[in-house]
Structure formats: C-alpha cells, structure tokens
N, C-alpha and C positions, 0 to 999 in steps of 0.2 A: 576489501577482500571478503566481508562478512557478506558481501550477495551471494555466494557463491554457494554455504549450506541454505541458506532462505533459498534460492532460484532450484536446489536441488527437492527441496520442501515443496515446496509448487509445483514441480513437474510430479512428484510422486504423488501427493494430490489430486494432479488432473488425472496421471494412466491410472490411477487407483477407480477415480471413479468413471472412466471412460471405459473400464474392463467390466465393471459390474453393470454397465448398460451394454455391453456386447457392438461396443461402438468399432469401426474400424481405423477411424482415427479421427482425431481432435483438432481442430480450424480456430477456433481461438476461448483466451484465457481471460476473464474479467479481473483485473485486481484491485482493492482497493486500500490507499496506503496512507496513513497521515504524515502531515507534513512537518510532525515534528519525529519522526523517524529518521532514522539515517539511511536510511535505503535511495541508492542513484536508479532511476528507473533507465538510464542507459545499460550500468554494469548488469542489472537483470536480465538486459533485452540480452548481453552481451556473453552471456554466460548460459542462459535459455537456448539461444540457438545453437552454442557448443552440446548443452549439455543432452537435447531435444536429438539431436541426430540417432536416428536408425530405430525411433521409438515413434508411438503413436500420434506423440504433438509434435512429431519435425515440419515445417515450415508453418505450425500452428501462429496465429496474430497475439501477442501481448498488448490489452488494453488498459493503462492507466490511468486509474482515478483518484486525484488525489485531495484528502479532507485537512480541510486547513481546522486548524487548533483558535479557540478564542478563550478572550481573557475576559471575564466581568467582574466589574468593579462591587462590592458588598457594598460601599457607600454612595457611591452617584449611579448605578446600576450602568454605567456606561460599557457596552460592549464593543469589543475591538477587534480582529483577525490577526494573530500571533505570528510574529517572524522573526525567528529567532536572530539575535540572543533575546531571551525573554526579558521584559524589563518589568524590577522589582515591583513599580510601583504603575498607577492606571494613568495612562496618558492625561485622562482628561483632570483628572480633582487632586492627583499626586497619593491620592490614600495609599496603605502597601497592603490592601484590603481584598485584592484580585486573587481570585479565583482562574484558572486555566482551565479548562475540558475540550478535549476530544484531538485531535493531531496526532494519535501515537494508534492507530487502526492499523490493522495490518493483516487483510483475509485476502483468499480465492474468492470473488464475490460468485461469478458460477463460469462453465464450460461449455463450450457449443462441442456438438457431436457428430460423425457421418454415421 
C-alpha cells in the first residue's frame, strides 16, 4: 500500500517538471529503484495509471530499472549480488566482515516530453 504516496510522488514530479518545460504532455517516466527496497513495480504501474488519468502523463510508459545491492567481504574482498534476506556473513570465507552498498536507490531517473 505504501506505492500508492511513492506513485503519487512521481507523478508530481513528472507534471512538475513537464509544466516548467511547457510540455503538453509526458510519454514516459525513467525510474530507477534498488532492489532492496520494497517498492512492487506492478503496484506502481498499478496505481500510476489510476492515478495519471486526466493529467499530462495519462497513458504515459513507466520504465523500470532496477539496481541490485552488493555485499563485499573486508576480508577476502569477495563480492556478491545481495538477495534478500541478507546473510550475516560473506558467502565465500564466512567473515561477518561484509559490507552492503547500493540496492536502496530510489529516483525519477528523467521524463520524455511532447
């Protein structure tokens, strides 16, 4: 249910800045979302198109991109691609030495315009 303020965040977003370009209406939306968010990119799609009616991105395309999250290990520097549930320790050497970055992204990457 929490897409629902996020998908309204993004449509304000786009007409915001599809108005300050004097656009007359928006064809599609880039987003880019990591994969350790909790964001369904169906409920977006799902909620986008409810919420996009009679506004400048109605029948606009939602593009998802999504950045996965990695773990590296401080002691064998072995790096991994993260799927959650996270696991405490590095696959490869067991250290509990692992570092996570990136998977939790979450922007408008940009908007196409007419």
């Amino acid at each position: 249910m929490h897409e629902l303020p996020v998908t309204q965040g993004i449509l304000d977003v786009a007409i915001e800045a599809a108005e300050a370009n004097e656009a007359r209406r928006i064809t599609d939306i880039h987003l880019v979302i990591g994969d350790l968010t909790s964001i369904v990119d169906d409920s977006v799609q799902f909620y986008f198109d409810f919420l996009s009616k009679d506004t400048l991105a109605e029948g606009a395309t939602l593009h998802f991109q999504r950045n996965p999250a990695l773990a590296t290990c401080s002691e064998c520097s072995h790096q991994a691609e993260v799927i959650p549930p996270i696991l405490p320790e590095c696959e490869s050497c067991g250290s509990a030495q692992v570092k996570v970055t990136g998977g939790k992204e979450f922007f408008v990457e940009s908007i196409e315009i007419d």
